[in-house]
N, CA, C and O atoms as a DFTB+ gen file, in Angstrom:
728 C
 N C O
     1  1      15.585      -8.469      19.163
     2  2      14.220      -8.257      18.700
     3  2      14.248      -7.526      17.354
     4  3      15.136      -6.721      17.074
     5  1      13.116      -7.879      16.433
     6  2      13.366      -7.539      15.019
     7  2      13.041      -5.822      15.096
     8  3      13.624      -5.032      14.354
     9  1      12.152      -5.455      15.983
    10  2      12.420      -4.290      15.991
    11  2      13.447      -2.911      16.409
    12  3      13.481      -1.705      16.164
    13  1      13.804      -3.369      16.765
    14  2      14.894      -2.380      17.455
    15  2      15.599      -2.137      16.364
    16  3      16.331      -1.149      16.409
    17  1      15.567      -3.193      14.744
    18  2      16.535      -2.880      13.701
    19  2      15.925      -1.660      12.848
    20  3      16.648      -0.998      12.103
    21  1      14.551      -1.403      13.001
    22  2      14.581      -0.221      12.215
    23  2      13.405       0.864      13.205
    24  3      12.377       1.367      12.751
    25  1      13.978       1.022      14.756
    26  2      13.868       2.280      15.904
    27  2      13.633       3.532      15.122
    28  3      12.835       4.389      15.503
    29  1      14.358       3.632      13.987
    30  2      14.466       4.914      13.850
    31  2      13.949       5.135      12.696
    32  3      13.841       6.332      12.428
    33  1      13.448       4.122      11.606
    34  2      12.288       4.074      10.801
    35  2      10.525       4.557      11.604
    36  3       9.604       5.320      11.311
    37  1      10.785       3.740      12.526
    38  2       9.189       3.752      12.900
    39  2       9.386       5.106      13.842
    40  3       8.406       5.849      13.794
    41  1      10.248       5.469      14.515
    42  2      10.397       7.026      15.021
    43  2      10.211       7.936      14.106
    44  3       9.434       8.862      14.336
    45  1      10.833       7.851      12.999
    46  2      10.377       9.073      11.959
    47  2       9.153       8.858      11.630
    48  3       8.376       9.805      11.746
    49  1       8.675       7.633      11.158
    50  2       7.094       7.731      10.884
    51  2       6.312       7.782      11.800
    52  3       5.208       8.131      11.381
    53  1       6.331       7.571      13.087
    54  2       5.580       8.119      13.880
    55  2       5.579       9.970      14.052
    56  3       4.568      10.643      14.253
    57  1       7.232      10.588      13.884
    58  2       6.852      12.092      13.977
    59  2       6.205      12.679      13.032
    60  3       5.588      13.692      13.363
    61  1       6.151      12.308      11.810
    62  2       5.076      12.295      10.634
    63  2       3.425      12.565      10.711
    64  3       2.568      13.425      10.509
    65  1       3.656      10.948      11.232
    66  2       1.936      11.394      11.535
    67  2       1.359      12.205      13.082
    68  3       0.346      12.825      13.403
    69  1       2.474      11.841      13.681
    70  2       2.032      13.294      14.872
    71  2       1.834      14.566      14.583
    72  3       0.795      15.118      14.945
    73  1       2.986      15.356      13.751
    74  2       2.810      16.511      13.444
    75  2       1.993      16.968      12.707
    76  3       1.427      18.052      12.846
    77  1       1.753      15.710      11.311
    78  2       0.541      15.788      10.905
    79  2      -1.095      15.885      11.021
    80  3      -1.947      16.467      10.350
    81  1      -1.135      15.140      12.053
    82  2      -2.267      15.260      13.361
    83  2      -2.398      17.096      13.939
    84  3      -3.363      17.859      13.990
    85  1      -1.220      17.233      14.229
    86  2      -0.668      18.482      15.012
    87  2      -1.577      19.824      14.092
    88  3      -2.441      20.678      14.292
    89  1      -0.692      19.298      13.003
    90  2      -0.696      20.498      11.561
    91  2      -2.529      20.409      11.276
    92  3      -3.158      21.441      11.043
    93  1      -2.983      19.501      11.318
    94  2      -4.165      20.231      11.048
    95  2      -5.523      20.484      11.750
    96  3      -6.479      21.110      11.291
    97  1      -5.368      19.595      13.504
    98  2      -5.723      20.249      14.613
    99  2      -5.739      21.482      14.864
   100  3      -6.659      21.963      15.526
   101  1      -4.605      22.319      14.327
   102  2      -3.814      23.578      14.735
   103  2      -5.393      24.222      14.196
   104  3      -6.325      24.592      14.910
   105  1      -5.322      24.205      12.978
   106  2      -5.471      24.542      11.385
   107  2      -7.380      24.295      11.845
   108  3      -8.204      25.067      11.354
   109  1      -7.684      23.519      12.496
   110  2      -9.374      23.082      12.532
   111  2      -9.388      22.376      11.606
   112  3     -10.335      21.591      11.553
   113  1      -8.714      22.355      10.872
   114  2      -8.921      20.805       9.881
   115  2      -9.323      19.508       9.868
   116  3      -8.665      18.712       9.197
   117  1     -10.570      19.021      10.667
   118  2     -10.853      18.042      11.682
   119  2     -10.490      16.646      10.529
   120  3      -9.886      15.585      10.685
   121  1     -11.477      17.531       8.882
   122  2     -11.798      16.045       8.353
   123  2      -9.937      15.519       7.855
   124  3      -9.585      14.342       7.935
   125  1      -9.027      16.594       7.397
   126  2      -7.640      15.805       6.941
   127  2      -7.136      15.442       8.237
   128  3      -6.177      14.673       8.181
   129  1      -7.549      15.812       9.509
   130  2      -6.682      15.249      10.662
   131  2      -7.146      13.945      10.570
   132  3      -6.415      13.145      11.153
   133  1      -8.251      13.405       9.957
   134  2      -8.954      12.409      10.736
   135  2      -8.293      11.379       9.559
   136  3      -8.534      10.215       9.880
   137  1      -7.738      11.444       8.636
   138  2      -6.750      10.716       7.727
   139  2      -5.486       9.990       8.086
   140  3      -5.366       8.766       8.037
   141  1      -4.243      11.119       8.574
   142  2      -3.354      10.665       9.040
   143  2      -3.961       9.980      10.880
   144  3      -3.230       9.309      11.610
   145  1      -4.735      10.203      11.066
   146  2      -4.983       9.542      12.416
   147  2      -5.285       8.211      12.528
   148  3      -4.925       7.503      13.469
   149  1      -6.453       7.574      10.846
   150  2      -6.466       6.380      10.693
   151  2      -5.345       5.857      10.396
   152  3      -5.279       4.714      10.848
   153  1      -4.219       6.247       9.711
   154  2      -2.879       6.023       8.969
   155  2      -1.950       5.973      10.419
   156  3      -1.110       5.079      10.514
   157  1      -2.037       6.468      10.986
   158  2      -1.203       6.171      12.090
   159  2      -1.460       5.020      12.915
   160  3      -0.532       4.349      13.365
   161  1      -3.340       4.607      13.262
   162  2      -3.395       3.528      14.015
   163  2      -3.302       2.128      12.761
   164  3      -2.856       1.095      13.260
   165  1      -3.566       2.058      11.681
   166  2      -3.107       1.267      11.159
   167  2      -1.509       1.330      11.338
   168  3      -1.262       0.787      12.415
   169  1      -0.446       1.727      10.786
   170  2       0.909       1.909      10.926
   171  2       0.695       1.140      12.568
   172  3       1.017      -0.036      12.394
   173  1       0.438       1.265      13.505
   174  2       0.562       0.744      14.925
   175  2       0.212      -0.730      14.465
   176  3       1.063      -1.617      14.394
   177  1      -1.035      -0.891      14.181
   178  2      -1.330      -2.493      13.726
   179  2      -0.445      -3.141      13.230
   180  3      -0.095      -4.219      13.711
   181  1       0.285      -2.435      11.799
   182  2       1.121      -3.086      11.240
   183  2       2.609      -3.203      11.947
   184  3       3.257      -4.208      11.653
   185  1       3.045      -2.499      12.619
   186  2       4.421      -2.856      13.757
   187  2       3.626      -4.279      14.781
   188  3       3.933      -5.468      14.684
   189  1       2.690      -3.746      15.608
   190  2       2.252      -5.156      15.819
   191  2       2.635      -6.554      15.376
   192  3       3.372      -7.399      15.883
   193  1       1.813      -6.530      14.138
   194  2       1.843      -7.750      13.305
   195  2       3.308      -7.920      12.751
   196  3       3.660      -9.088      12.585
   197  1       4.240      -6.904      12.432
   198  2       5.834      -7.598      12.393
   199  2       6.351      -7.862      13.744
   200  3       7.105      -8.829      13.626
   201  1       6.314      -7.446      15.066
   202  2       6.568      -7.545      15.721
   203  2       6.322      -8.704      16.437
   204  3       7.018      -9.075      17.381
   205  1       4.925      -9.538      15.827
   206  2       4.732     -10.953      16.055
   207  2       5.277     -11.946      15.417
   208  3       4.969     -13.128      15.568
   209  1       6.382     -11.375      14.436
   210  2       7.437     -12.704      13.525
   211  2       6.674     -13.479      12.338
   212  3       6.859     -14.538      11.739
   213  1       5.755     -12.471      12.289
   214  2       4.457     -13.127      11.404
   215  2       5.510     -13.202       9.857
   216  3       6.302     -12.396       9.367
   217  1       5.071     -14.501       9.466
   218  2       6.228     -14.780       7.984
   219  2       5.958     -14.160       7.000
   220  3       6.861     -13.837       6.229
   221  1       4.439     -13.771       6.717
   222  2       4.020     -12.780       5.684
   223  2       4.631     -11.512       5.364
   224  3       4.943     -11.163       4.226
   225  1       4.776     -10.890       6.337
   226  2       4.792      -9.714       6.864
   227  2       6.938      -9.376       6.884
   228  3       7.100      -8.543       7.775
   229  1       7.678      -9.565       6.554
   230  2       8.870      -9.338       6.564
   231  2       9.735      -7.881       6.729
   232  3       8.918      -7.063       6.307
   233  1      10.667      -7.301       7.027
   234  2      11.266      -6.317       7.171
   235  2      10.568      -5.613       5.653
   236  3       9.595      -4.861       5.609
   237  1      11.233      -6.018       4.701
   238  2      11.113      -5.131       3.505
   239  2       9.813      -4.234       3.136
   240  3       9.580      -3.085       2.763
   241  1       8.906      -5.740       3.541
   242  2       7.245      -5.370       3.523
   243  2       7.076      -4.202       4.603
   244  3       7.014      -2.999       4.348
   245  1       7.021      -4.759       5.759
   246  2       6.402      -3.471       6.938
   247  2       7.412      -2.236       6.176
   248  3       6.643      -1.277       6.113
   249  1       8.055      -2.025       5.886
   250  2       8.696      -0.554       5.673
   251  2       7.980      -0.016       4.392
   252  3       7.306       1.014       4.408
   253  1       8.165      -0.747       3.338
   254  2       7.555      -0.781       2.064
   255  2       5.846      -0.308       2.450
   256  3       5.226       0.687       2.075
   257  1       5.493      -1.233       3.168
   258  2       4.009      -0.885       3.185
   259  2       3.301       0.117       4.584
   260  3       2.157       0.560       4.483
   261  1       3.984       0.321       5.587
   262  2       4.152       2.066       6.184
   263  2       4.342       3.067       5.333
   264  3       3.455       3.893       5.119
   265  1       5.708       3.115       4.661
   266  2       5.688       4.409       3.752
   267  2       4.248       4.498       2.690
   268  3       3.574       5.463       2.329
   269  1       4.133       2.811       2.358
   270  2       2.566       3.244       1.029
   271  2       1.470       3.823       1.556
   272  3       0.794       4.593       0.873
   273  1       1.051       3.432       3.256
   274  2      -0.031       4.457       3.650
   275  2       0.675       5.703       4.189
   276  3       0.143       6.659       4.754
   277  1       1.224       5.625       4.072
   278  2       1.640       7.574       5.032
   279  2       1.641       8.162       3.257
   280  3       1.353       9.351       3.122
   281  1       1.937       7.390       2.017
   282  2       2.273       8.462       1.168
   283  2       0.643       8.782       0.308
   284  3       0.249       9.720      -0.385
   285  1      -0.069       7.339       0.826
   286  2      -1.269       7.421       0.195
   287  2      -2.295       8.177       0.861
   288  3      -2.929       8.990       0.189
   289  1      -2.655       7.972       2.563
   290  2      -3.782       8.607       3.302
   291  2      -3.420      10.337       3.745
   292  3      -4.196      11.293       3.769
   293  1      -1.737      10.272       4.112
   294  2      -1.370      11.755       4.574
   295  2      -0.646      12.250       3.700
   296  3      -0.514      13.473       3.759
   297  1      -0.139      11.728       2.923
   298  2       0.685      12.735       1.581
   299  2      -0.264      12.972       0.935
   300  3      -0.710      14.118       0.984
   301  1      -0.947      11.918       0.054
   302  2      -2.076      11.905      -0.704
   303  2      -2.911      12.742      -1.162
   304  3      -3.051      13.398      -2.194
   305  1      -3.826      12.486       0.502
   306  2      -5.074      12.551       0.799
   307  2      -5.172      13.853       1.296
   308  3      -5.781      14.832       0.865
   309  1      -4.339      13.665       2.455
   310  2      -4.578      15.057       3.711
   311  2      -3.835      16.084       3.058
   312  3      -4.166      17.251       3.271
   313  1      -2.604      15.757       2.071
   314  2      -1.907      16.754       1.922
   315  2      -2.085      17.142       0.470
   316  3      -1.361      17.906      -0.168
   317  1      -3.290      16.421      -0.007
   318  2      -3.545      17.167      -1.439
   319  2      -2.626      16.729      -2.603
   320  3      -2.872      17.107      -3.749
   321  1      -1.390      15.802      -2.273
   322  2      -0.568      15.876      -3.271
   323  2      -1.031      14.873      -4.619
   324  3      -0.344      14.798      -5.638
   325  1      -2.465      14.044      -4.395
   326  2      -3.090      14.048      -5.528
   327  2      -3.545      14.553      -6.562
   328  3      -3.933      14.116      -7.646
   329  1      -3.425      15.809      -5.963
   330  2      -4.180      17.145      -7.059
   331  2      -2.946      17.988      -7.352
   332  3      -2.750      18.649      -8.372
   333  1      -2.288      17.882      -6.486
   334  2      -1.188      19.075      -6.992
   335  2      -0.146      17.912      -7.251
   336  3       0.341      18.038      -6.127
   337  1       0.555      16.946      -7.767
   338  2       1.066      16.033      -8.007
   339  2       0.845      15.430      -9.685
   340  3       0.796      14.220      -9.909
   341  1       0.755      16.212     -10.511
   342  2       0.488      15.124     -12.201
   343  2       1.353      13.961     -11.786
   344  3       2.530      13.879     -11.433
   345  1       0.316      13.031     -11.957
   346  2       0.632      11.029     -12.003
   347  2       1.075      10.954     -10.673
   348  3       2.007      10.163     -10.531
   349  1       0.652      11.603      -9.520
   350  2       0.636      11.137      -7.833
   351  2       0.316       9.937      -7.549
   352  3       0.883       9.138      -6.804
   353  1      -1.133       9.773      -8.511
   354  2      -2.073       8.732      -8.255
   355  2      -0.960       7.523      -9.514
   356  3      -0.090       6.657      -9.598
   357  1      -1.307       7.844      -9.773
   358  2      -0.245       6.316     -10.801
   359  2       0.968       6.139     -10.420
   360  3       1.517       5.179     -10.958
   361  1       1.675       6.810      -9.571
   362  2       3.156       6.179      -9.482
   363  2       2.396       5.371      -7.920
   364  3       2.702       4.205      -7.670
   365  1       1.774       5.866      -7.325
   366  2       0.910       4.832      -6.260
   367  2       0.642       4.069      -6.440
   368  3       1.039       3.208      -5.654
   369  1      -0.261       3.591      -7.588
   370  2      -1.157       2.433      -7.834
   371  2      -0.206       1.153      -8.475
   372  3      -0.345      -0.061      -8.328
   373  1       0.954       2.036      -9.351
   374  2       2.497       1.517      -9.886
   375  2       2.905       0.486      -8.310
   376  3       2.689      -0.711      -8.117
   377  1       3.358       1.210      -7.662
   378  2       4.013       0.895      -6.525
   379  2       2.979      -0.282      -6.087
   380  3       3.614      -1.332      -5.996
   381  1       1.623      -0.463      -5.789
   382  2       0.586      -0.902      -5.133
   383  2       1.132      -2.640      -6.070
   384  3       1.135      -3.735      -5.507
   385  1       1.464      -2.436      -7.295
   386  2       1.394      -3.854      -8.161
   387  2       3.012      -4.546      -7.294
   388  3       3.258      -5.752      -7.319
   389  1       3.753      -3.729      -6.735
   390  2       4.914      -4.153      -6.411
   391  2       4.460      -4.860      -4.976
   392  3       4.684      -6.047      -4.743
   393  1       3.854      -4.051      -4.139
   394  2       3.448      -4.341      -3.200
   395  2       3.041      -5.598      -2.837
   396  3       3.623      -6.438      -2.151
   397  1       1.841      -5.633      -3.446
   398  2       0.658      -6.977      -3.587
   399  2       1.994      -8.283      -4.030
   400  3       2.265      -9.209      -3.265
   401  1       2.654      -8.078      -5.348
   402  2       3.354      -9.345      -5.561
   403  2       3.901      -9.792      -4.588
   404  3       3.860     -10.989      -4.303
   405  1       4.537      -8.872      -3.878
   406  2       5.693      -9.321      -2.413
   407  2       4.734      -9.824      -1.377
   408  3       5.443     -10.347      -0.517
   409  1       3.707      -9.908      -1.094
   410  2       2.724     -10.248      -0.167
   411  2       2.964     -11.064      -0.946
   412  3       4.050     -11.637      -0.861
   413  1       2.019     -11.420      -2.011
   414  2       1.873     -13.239      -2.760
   415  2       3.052     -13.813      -2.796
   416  3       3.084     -15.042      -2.863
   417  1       4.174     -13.122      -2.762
   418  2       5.276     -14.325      -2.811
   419  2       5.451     -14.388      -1.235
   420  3       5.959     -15.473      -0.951
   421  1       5.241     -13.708      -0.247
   422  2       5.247     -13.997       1.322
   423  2       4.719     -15.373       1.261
   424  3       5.264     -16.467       1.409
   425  1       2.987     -14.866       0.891
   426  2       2.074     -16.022       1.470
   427  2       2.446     -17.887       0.724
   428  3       2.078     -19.010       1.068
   429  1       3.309     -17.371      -0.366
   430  2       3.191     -18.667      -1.447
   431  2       4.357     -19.660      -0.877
   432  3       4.340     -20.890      -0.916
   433  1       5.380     -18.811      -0.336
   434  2       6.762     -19.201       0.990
   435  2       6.127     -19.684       2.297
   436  3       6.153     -20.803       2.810
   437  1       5.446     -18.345       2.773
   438  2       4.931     -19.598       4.231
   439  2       4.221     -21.103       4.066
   440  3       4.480     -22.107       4.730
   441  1       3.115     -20.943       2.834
   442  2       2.302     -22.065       2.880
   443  2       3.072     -23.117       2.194
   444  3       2.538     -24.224       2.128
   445  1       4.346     -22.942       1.626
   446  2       5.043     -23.954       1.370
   447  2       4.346     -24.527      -0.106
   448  3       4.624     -25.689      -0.400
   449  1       3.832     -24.081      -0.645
   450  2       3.468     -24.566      -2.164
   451  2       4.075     -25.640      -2.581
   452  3       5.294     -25.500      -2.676
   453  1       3.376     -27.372      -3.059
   454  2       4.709     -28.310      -3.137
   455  2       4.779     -28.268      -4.608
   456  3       5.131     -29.253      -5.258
   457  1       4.463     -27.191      -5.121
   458  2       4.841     -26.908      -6.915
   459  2       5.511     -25.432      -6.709
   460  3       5.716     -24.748      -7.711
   461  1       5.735     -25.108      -5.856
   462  2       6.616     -23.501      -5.568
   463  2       7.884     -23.604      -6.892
   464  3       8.401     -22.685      -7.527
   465  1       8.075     -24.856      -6.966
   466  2       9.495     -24.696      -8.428
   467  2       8.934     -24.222      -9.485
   468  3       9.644     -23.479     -10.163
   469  1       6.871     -24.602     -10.184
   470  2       7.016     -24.334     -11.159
   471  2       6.931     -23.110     -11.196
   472  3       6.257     -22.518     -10.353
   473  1       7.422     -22.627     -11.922
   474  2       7.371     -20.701     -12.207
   475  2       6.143     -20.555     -12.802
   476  3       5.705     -19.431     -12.556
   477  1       5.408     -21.201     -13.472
   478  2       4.292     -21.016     -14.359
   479  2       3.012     -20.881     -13.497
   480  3       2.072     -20.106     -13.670
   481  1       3.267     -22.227     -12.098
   482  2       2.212     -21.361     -10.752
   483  2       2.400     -19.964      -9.973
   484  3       1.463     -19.243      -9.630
   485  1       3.583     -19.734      -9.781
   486  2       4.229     -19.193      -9.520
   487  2       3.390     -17.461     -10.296
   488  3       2.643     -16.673      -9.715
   489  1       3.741     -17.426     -11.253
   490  2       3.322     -16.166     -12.210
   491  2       1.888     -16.128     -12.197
   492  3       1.394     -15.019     -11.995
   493  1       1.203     -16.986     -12.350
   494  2      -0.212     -17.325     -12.308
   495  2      -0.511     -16.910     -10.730
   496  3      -0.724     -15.699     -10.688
   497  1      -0.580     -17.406      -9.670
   498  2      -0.896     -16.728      -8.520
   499  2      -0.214     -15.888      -8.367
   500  3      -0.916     -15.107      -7.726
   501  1       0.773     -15.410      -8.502
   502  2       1.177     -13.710      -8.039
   503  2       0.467     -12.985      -8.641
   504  3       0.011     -11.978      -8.100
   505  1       0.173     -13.329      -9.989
   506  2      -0.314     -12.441     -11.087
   507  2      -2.150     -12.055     -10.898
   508  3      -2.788     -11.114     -11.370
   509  1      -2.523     -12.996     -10.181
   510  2      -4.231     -12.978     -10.356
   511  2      -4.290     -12.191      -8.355
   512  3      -5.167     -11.454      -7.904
   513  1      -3.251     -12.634      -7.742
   514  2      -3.270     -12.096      -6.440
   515  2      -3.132     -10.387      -6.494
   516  3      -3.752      -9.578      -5.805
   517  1      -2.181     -10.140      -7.471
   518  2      -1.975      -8.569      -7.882
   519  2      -3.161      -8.047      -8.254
   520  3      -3.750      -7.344      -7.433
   521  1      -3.665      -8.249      -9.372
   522  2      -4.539      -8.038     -10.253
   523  2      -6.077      -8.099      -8.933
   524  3      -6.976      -7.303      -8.660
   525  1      -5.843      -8.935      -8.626
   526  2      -7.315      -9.003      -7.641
   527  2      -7.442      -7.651      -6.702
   528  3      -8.323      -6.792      -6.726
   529  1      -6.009      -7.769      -5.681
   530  2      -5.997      -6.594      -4.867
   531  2      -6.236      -5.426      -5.538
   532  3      -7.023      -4.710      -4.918
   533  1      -5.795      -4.896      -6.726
   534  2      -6.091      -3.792      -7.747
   535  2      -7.653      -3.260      -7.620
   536  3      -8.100      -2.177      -7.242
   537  1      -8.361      -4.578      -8.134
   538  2      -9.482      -4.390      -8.384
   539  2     -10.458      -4.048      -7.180
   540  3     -11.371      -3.232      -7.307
   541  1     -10.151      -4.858      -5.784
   542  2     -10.231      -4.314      -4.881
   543  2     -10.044      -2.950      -4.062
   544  3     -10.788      -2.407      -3.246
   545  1      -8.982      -2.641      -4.488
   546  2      -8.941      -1.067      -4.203
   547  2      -9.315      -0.174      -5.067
   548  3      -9.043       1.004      -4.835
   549  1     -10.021      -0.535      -6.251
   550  2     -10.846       0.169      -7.236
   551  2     -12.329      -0.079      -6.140
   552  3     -13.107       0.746      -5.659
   553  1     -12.313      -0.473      -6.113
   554  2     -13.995      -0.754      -5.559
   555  2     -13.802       0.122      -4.119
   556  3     -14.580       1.066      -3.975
   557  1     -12.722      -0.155      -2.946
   558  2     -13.442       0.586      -2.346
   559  2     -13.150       2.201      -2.664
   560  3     -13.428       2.948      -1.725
   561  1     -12.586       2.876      -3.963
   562  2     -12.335       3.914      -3.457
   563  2     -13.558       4.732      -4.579
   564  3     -13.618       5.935      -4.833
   565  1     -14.621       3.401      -5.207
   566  2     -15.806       3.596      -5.889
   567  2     -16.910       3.935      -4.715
   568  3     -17.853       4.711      -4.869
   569  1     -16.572       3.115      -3.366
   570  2     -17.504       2.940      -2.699
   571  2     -17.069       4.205      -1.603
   572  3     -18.014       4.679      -0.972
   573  1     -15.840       4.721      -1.366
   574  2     -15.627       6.098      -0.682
   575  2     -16.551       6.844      -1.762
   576  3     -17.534       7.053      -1.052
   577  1     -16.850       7.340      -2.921
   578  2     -16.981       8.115      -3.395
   579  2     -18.563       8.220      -3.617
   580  3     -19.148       9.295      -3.745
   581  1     -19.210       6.901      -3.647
   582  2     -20.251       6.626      -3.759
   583  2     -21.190       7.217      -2.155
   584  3     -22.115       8.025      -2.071
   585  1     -20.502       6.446      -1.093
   586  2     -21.528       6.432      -0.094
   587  2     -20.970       7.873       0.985
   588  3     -21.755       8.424       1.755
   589  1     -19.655       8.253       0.852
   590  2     -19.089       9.591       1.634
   591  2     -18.760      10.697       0.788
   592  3     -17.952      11.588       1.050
   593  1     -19.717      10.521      -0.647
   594  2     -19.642      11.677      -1.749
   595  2     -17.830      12.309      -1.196
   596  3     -17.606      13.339      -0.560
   597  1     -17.019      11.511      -1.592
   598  2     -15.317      11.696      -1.759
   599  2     -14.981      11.648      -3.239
   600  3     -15.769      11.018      -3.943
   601  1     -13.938      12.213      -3.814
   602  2     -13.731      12.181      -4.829
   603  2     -12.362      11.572      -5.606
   604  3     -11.555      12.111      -6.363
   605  1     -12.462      10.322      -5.118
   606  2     -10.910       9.177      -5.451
   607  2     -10.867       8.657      -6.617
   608  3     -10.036       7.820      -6.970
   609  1     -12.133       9.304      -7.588
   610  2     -11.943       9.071      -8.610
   611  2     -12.545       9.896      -9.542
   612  3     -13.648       9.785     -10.077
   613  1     -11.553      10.867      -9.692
   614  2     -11.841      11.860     -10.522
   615  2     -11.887      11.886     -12.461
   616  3     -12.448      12.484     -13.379
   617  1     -11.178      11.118     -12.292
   618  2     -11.766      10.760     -13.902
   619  2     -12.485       9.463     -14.054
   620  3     -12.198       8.895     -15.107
   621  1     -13.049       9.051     -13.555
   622  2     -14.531       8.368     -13.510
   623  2     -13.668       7.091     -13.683
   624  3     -12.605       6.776     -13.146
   625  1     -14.552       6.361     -14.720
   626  2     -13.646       5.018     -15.487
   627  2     -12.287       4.827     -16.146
   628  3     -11.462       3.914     -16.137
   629  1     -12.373       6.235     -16.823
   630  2     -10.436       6.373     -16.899
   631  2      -9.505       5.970     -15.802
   632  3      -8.570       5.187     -15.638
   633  1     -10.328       7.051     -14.979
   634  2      -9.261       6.917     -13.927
   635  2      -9.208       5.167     -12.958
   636  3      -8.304       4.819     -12.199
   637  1     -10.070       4.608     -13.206
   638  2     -10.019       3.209     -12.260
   639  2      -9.094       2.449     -13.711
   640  3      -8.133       1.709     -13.503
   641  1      -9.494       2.726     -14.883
   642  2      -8.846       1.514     -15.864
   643  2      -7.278       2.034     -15.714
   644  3      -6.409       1.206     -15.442
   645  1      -6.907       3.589     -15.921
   646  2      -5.446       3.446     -15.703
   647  2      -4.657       3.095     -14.335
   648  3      -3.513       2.649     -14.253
   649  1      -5.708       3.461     -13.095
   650  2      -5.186       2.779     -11.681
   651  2      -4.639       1.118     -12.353
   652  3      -3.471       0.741     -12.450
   653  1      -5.796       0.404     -12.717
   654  2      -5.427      -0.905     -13.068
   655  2      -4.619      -1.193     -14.033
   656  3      -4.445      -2.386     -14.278
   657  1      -4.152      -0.518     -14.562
   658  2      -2.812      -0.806     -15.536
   659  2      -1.720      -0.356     -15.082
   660  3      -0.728      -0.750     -15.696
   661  1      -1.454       0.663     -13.808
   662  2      -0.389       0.898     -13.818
   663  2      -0.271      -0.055     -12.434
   664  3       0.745       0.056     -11.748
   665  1      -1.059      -0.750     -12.143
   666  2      -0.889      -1.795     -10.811
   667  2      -0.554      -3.057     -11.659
   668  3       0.138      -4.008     -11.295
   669  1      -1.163      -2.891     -12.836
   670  2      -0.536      -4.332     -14.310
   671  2       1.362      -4.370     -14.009
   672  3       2.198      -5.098     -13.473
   673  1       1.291      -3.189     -14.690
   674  2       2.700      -2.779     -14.754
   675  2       3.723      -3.018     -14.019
   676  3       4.695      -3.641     -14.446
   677  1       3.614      -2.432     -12.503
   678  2       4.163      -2.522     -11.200
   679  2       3.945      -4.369     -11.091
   680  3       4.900      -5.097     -10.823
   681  1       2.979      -4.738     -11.269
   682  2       3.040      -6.184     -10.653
   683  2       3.819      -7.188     -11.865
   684  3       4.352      -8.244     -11.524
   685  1       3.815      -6.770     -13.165
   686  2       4.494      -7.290     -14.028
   687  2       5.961      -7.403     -14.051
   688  3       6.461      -8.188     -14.856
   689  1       6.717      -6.708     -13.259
   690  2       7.807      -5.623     -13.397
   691  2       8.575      -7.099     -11.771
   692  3       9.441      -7.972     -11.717
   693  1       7.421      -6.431     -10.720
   694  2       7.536      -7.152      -9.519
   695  2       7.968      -8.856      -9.594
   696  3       8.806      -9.322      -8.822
   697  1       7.072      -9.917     -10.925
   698  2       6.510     -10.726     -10.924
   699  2       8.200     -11.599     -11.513
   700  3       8.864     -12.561     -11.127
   701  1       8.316     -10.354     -12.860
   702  2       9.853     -10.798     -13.370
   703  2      10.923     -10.940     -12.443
   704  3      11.680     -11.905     -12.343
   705  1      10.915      -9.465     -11.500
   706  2      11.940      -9.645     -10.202
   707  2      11.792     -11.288      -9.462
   708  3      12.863     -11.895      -9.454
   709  1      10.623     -12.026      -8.869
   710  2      10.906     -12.989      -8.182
   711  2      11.062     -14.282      -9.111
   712  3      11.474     -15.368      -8.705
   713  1      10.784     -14.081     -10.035
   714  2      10.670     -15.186     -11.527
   715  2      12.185     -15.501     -10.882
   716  3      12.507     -16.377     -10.079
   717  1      13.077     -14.362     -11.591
   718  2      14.517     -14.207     -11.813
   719  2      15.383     -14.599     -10.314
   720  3      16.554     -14.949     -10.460
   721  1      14.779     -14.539      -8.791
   722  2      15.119     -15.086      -7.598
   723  2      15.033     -16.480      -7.738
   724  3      16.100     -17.080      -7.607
   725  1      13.709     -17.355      -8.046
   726  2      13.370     -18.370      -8.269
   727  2      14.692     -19.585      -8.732
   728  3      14.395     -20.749      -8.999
């Protein structure tokens, strides 16, 4: 079973977000407990969904994308390291362009693309698939801030245009890596 190969990945990230839970239960900290708690039942979803052999979804990804919410909702978030972190938020949003490409090249492999040779589709949908998710997570963290007065975007429009360039970057970076597999 594909899981049993990384037992001791999803054991450490599960003691993570337990203690984290723990740490600020202790503390009365209801609203950062209530962070790593969503981050943990997602993390459960996502073992799920590798655990169903789902083709999207691959070893590299589920690990890759567990560590991006534990570093984004409970490092982040709960643990402040946005604020006490200069460029916390951009080596995230960096990482986020790496992310997204490896999903688009998942989905562009399962569905069997019968132009998957040309590289020029190839760059073109990874590239607008990156770029989209970006913009998407600009919006909802416009719409945390908007409707749960949160503050995910502290330098207003700066801060969403450099999120989206350094998710440019990361997915540019990502896009050359599978070019060069190809």
């Amino acid at each position: 079973m594909r899981l049993k190969k990384i037992n001791y990945f999803d054991t450490a990230i599960c003691i993570i977000y337990l203690a984290s839970i723990g740490y600020f239960l202790f503390n009365k900290d209801y609203k950062n407990a209530a962070l790593p708690t969503v981050a943990f039942i997602i993390n459960l979803i996502l073992r799920w969904a590798y655990s169903k052999n789902l083709l999207i979804l691959d070893k590299s990804l589920y690990i890759v994308g567990s560590l991006f919410i534990l570093f984004c909702l409970v490092f982040g978030s709960s643990f402040r390291l946005y604020d006490s972190i200069k460029h916390y938020d951009d080596f995230l949003h960096f990482w986020s362009g790496f992310i997204t490409v490896k999903i688009g090249f998942n989905i562009i492999k399962t569905i069997e693309i019968s132009n998957f040779n040309s590289k020029l589709l190839v760059i073109i949908l990874l590239f607008f698939f990156a770029m989209g998710f970006a913009s998407i997570c600009e919006i909802v963290e416009y719409s945390l801030d908007t409707i749960f007065k949160m503050n995910t975007q502290q330098g207003g429009l700066t801060d969403t245009m450099n999120d989206m360039i350094d998710a440019l970057f990361g997915s540019i970076i990502m896009i050359i890596y599978y070019i060069k597999k190809i």
